[in-house]
C-alpha positions as CSV (number, residue, x, y, z in Angstrom):
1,X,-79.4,-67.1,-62.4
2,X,-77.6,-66.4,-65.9
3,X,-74.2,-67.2,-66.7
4,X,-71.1,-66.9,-64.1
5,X,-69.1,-63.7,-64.5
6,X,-65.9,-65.9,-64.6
7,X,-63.5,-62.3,-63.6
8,X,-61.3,-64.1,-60.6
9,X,-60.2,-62.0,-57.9
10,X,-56.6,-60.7,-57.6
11,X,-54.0,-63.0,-56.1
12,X,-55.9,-66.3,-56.9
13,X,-53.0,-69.1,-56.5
14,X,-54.9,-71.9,-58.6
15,X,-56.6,-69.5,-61.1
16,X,-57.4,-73.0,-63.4
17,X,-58.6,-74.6,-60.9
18,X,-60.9,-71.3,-59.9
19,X,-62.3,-71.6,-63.2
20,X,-63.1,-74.8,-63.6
21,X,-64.9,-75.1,-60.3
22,X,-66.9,-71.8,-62.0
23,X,-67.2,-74.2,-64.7
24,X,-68.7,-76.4,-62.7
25,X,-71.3,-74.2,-60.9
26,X,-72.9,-72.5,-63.8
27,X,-73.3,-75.9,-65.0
28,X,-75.2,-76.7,-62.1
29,X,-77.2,-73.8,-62.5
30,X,-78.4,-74.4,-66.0
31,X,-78.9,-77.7,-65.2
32,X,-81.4,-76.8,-62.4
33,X,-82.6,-74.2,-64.1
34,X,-83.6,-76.4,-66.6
35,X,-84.8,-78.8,-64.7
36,X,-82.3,-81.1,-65.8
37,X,-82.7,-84.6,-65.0
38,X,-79.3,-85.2,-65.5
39,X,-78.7,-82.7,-62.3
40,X,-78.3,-86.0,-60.4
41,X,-75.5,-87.5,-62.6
42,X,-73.8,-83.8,-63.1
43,X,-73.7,-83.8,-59.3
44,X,-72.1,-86.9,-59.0
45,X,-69.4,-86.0,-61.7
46,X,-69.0,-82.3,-59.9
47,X,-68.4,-84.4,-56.6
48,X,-65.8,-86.4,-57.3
49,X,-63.7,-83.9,-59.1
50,X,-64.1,-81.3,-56.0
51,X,-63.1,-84.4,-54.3
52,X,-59.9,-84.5,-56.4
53,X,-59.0,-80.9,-56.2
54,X,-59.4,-80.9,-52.2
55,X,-57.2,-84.1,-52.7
56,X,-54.7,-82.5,-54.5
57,X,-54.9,-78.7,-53.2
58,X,-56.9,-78.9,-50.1
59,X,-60.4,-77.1,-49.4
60,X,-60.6,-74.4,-52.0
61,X,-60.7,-71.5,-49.5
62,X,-61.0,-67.9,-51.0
63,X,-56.7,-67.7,-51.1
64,X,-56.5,-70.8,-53.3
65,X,-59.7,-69.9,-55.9
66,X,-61.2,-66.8,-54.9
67,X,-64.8,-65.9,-53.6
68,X,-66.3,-66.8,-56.3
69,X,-64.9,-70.0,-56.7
70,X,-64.8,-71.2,-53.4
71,X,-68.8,-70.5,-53.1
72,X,-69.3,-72.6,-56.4
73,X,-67.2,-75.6,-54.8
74,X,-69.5,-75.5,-51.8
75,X,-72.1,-74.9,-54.0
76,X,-71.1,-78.6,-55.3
77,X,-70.6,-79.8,-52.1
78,X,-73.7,-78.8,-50.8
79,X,-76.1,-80.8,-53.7
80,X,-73.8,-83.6,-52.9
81,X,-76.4,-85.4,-50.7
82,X,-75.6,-88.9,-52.4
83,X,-72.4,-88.7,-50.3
84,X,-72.9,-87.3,-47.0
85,X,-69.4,-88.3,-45.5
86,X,-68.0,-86.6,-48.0
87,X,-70.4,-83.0,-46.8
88,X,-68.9,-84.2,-43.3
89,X,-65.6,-84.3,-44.5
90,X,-65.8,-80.6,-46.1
91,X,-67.7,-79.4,-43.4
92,X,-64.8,-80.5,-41.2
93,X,-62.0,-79.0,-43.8
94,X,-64.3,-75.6,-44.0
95,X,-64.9,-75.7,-40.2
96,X,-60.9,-75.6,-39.4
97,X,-60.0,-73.2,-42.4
98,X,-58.2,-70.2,-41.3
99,X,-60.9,-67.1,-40.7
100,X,-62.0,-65.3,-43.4
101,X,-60.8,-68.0,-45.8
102,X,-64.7,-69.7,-45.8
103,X,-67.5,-67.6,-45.6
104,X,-69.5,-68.4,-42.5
105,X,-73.2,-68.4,-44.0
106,X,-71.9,-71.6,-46.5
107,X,-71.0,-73.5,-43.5
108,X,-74.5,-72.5,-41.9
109,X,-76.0,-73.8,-44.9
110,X,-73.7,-76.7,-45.3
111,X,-74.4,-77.8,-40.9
112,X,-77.7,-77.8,-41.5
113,X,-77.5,-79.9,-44.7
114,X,-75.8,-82.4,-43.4
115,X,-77.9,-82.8,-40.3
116,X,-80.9,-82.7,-42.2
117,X,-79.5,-85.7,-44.4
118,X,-78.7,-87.2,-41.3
119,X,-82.3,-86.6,-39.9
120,X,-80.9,-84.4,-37.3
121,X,-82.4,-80.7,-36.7
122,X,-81.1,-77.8,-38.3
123,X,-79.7,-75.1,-36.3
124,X,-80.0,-72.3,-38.4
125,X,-82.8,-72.8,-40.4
126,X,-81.5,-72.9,-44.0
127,X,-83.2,-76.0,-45.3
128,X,-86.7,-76.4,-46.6
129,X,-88.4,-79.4,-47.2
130,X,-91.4,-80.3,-49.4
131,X,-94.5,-81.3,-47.6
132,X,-98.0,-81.6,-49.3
133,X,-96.4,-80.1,-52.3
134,X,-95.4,-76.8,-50.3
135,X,-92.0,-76.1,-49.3
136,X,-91.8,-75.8,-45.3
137,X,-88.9,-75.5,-42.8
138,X,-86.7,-78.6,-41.7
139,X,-87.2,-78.8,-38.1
140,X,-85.2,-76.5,-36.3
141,X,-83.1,-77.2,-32.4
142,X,-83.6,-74.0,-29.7
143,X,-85.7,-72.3,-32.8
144,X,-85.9,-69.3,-29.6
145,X,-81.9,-68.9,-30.4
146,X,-82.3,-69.6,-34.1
147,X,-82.1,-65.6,-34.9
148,X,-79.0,-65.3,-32.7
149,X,-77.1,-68.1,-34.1
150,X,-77.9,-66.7,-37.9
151,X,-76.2,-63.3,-36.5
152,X,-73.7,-65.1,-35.7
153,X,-72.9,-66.8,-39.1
154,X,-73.6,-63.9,-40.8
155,X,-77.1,-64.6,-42.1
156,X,-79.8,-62.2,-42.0
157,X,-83.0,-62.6,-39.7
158,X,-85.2,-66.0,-40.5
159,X,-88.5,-63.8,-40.8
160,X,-86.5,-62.3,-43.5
161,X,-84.7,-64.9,-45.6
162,X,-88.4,-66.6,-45.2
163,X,-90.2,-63.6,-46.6
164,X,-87.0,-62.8,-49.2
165,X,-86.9,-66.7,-51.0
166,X,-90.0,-68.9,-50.0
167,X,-92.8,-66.4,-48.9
168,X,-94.9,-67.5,-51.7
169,X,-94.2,-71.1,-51.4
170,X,-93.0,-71.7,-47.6
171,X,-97.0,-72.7,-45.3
C-alpha cells in the first residue's frame, strides 16, 4: 500500500480533521501490512475518535474531508467489527448523506459488513471469509441479481473483483 499522499482536495472545510483521519488510515495500513498485532487495539483507538469527529462534525462526507479522507474514515469504520452498532450507525449516517457526498461502493462494502457480522447474507458480495485456510465468499442473498446490484453501487462485475483480489486464494 505505501504511505498516504496526504494532498487534500480543494475546498475541504475541516482540512485538520482530513488529515488526521489520513493519519489514521495509513496507520492502519502499516499496521496490517505488518501484521501488527496491535491492529486490534489501533482499531479500537481509530473507532472511538471517528466516533468523536462524527460527534462533533457529522459523517465525514467528501465536503467536510475530501475523497480521500472520507474513504480512510470508512476505512476505520469498516475494521470496526468490535462495535457493530456503531457500523449500523454510520451506515445509517452514510446511507442518508446527500448524493455524491459518500461513495456508493463503501456503503456496498460497509451493508455487507455489517450483515456479515450480524450473520446475515451479503448482498453484494464484498466479504470473504476464511474456510479451511482459503479465503471463500460470505454467503450471498439473490446471488442471480448480485451483478446487477454491484452496477448499481458502482462496483465492477463479481467474476472480476474475484479474479482482480482473491483469484489465487478465493476456492
Amino acid at each position: 500500500m505505501g504511505v498516504i499522499n496526504y494532498d487534500l482536495d480543494e475546498n475541504v472545510k475541516l482540512p485538520q480533521i482530513a488529515r488526521e483521519i489520513l493519519a489514521m488510515g495509513e496507520a492502519d495500513q502499516k499496521a496490517i501490512e505488518r501484521n501488527d498485532s496491535s491492529i486490534k487495539k489501533l482499531t479500537v483507538v481509530h473507532t472511538g475518535r471517528v466516533r468523536e469527529i462524527i460527534s462533533e462534525f457529522g459523517y465525514p462526507v467528501i465536503s467536510l474531508v475530501g475523497k480521500k479522507a472520507s474513504h480512510w474514515a470508512w476505512l476505520v469504520i469498516q475494521h470496526s467489527d468490535h462495535d457493530v452498532g456503531f457500523q449500523e450507525s454510520c451506515l445509517e449516517l452514510m446511507e442518508s448523506a446527500p448524493g455524491g457526498e459518500v461513495a456508493k461502493a463503501n456503503i456496498a462494502y460497509l451493508v455487507d459488513r455489517v450483515r456479515e457480522n450480524r450473520g446475515l447474507p451479503q448482498i453484494y458480495g464484498t466479504q470473504f471469509v476464511e474456510k479451511n485456510g482459503k479465503l471463500d465468499v460470505w454467503q450471498v442473498e439473490n446471488l442471480g441479481e448480485l451483478d446487477k446490484r454491484r452496477k448499481e453501487m458502482e462496483l465492477n462485475s463479481f467474476e472480476e473483483y474475484k479474479n482482480d483480489f482473491f483469484s489465487d486464494k478465493v476456492q
